[in-house]
C-alpha positions in Angstrom: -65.5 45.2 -95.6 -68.1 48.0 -96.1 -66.4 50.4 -93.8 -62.6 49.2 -95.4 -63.7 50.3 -98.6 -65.4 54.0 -97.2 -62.1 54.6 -95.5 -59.6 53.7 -98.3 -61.7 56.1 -100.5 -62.3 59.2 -97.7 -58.1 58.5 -97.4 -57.6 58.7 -101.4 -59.9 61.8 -101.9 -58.0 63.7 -99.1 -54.6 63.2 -101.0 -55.9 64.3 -104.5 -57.6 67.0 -102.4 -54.0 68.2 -101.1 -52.1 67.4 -104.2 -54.4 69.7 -106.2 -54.0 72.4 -103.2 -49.9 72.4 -104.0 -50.1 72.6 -107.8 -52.1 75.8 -107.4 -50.8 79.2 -107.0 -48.2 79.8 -105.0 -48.7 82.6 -102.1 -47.3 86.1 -103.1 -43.6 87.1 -101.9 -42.1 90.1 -101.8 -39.4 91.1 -104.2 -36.7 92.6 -102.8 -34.6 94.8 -105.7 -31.2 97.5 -105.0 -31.6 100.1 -102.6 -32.5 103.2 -104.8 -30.0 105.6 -105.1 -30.4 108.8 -103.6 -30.7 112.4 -105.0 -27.4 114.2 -104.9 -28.7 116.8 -102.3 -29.1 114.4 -99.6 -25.1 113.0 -100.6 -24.1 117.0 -99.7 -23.7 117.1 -96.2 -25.6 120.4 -95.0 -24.3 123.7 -93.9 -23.2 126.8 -95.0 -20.7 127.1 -97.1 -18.6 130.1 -99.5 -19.4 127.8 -102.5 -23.2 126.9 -101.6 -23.7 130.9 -101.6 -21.8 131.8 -104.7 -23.5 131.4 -107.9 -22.5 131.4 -111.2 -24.1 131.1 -114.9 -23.5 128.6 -117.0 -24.2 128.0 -120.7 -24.6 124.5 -121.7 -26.3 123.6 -124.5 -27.4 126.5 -125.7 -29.4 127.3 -122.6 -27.8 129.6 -119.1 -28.5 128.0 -115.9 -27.5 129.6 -112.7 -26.3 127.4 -109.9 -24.3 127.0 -106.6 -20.1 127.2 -107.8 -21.1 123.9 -105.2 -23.0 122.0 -107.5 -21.3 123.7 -110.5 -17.9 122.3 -109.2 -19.3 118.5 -108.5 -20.2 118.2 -112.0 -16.2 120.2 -113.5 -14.6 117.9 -111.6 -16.6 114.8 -112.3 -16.1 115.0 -115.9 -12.1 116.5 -115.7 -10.7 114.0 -113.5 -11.1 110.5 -113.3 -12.7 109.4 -109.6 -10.4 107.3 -109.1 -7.7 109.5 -108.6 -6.1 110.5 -105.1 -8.0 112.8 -103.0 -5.3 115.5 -102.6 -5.1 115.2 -106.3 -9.2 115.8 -106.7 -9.0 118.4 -104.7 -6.0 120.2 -106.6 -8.5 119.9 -109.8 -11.5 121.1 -107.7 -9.4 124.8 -106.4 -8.1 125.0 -110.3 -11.9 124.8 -111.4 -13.2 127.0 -108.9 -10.0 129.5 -109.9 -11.1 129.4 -113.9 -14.8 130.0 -113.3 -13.4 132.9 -110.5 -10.9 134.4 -113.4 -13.9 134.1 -115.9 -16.5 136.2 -113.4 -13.5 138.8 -112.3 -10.8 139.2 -114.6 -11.4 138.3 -118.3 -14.9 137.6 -119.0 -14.8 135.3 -122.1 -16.3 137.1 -125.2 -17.6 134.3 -126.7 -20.7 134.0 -124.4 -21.1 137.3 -122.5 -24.5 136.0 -121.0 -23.0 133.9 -119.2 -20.2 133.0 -116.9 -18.3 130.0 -118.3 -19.7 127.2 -120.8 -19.6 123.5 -120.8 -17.1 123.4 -123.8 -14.1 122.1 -122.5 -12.1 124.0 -126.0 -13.7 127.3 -124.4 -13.7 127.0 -120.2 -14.4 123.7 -118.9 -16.2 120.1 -119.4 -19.5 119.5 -117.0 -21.7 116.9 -116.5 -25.2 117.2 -115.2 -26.2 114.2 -112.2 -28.2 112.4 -114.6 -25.1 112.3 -116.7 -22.8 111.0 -113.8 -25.6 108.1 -113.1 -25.4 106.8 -116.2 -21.8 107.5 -117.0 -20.7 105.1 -113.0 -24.0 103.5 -112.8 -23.2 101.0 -109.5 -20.0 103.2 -109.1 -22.0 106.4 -108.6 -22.5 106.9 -104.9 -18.7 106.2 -104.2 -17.7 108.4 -106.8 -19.6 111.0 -106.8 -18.8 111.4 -103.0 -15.3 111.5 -103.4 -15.9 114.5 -105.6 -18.2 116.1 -103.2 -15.6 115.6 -100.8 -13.1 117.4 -102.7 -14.9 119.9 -103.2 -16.1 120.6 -99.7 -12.4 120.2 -98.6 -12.0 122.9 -100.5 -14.4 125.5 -99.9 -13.9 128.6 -101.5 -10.6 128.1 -101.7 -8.4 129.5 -105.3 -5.3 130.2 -106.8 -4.5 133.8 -106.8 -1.5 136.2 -108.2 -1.1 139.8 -107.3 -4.7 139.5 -105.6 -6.5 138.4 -108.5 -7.5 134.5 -109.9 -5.1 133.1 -112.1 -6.1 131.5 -115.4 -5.4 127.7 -114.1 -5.3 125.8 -116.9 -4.6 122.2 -116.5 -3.9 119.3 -119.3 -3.7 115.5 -118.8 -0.2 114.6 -118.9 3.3 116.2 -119.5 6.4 115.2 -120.9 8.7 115.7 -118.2 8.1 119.2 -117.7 5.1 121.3 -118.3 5.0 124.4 -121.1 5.3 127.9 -120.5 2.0 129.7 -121.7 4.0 131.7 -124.0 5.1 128.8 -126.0 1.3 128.0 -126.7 -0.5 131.1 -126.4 0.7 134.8 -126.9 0.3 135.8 -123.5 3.6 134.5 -121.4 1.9 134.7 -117.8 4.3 134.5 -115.2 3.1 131.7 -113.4 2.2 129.7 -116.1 6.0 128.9 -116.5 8.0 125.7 -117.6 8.0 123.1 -114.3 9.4 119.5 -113.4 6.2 116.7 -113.5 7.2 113.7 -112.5 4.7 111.4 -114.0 6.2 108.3 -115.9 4.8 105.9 -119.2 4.1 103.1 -116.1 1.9 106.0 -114.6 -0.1 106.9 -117.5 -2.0 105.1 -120.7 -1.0 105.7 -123.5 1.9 108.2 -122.5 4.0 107.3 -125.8 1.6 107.4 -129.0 2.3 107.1 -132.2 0.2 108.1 -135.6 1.1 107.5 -138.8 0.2 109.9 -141.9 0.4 108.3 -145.3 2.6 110.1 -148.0 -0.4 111.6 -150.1 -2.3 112.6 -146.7 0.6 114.5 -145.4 0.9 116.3 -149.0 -3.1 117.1 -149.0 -3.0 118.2 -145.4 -0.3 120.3 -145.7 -1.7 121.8 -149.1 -4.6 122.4 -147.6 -3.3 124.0 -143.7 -0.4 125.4 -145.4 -1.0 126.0 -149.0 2.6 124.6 -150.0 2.8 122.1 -152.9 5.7 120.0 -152.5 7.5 118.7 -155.7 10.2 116.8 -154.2 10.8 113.2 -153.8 12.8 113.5 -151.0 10.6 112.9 -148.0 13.5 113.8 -145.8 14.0 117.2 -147.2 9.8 118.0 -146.5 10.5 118.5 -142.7 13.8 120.5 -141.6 14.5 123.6 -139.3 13.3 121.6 -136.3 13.4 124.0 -132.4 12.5 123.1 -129.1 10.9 125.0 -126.2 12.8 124.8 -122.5 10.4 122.1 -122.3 11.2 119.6 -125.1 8.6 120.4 -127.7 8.3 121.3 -130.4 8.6 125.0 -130.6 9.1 125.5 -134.7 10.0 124.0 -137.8 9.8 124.4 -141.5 7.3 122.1 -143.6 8.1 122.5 -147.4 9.9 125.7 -146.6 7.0 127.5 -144.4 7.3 128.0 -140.8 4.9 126.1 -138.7 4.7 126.2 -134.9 4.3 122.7 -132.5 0.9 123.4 -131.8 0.5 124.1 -135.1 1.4 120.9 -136.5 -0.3 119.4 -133.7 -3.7 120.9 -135.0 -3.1 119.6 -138.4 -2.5 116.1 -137.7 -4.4 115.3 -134.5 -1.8 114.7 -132.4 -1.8 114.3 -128.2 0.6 117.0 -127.6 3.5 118.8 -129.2 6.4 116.5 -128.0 6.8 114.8 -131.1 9.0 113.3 -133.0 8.9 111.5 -136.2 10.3 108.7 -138.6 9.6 108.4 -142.5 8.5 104.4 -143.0 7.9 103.5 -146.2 7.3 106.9 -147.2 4.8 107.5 -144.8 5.6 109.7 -141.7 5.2 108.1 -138.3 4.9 110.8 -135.4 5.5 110.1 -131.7 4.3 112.3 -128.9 4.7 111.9 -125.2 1.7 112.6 -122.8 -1.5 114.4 -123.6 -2.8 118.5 -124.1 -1.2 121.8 -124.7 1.1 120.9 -121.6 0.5 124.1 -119.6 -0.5 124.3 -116.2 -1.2 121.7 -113.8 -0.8 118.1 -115.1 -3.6 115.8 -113.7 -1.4 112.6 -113.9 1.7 114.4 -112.3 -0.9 115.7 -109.5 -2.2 112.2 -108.9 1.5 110.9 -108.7 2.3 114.2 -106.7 -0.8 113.0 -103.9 0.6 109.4 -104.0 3.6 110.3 -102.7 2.3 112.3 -99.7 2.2 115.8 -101.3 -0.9 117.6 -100.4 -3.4 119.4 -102.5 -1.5 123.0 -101.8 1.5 122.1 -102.7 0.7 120.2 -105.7 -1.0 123.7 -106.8 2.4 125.8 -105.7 4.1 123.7 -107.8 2.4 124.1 -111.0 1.6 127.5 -110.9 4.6 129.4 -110.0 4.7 132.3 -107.5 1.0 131.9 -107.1 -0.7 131.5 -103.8 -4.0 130.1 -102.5 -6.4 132.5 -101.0 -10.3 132.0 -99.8 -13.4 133.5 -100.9 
């Protein structure tokens, strides 16, 4: 009975014994967490390229950094066009880049920073966006994105638009209205390739192709007061806006508000508008202006180009088309 006893309790301290050894700590495991993503230099395949030896200054932020026209293109591109869009069409926006910063270093060095090359103010030369921007801007999308632009880029290798031997100014916008603008209808230079042309891009292309704002009676009258210095004393909405012209294009070339003549991009300024292919409505004694696409319309149309690329049209011709008479040569 003795002996029972002994073994029931040796057989009842051996469980507590291994019931106390599970609720302690549990062994260490490793944690596996996402791969980390990788500097952008080891994304660019190596070699020797036009671009990687080309460099350029830029202003951004009140500071001038020189770097490659490689890594100066990645970041233009990046922030111009969406990654999304059709590699030929990428790479349309990645010559037109490189052409700018080219007509900026050769032809017509912009005044308004002479220390530099070009400027990250997309109202002056072009957007940028440094790598740490494009990391937070995709975050899980940045490999794939960022290595479509790179690919563009290196596709493209020294490669811009050129007339009579020299780079072009290639300006670009987001979307037109059917056709693009001729430079002189926006600016006072009429360059010769920078001429009215068919883009076929469509309001099932594009978001937001048809917009609409609408000004409220005293607005109107303070903005054009103050833009215009015209007091208007009439009751007749109708009679405020009159004199109405069109470029080859569509827009709005001039009209007359209270009497004064205003250009399209004029009235574009004043009320915030996408673009100058407006048209408008009085509701309720408020004006309601409707526009179609987005920028000053001159130049290459990034929607059209992406449409242009999904159709089988290659980055070349995409830039022969928008820039007329102009030709692609390499650095």
């Amino acid at each position: 009975m003795k002996r029972l006893v002994a073994g029931l309790f040796i057989i009842v301290t051996l469980v507590f014994a291994m019931l106390a050894a599970l609720s302690g700590p549990l062994p260490e495991t490793a944690v596996v967490g996402p791969e980390p993503v990788p500097p952008i230099d080891d994304l660019i395949p190596q070699g020797t390229r036009a671009d990687g030896e080309a460099t350029l200054r830029v202003l951004r932020g009140g500071v001038i950094a020189r770097m490659t026209m490689e890594r100066y293109l990645i970041g233009v591109v990046a922030s111009e066009m969406p990654a999304a869009f059709e590699l030929e069409a990428l790479m349309a926006q990645a010559v037109a880049a490189r052409t700018n910063a080219l007509y900026n270093m050769r032809v017509k060095p912009k005044a308004n920073h002479p220390g530099a090359d070009v400027c990250s103010d997309f109202t002056c030369c072009t957007a940028y966006s440094d790598d740490e921007e494009l990391r937070e801007r995709w975050q899980d999308d940045y490999v794939e994105n960022v290595t479509r632009i790179i690919n563009a880029v290196l596709r493209t290798d020294g490669e811009y638009v050129s007339y009579e031997d020299k780079p072009i100014l290639a300006v670009f916008h987001s979307s037109s209205a059917g056709k693009t603008e001729s430079s002189g209808n926006v600016w006072l230079e009429d360059l010769p390739y920078l001429q009215s042309v068919y883009s076929p891009e469509t309001a099932e292309q594009v978001p937001d192709y048809v917009s609409t704002v609408t000004v409220e009676r005293s607005v109107f009258l303070d903005t054009i007061k103050r833009e215009l210095s015209v007091t208007i004393v009439s009751d007749d909405e109708q009679s405020w806006i009159s004199d109405i012209s069109y470029t080859e294009s569509g827009r709005v070339g001039e009209l007359s508000i209270g009497g004064v003549p205003v250009s399209g991009t004029k009235l574009r300024s004043m009320f915030d508008l996408r673009s100058t292919a407006i048209s408008f409505e009085w509701a309720k004694g408020d004006v309601v202006f409707s526009t179609v696409g987005s920028g000053h319309g001159v130049g290459m149309s990034q929607y059209g180009a992406n449409v242009m690329a999904k159709s089988g049209m290659d980055y070349k011709k995409i830039l022969s088309t928008y820039y007329t008479g102009a030709v692609i040569q390499k650095s």
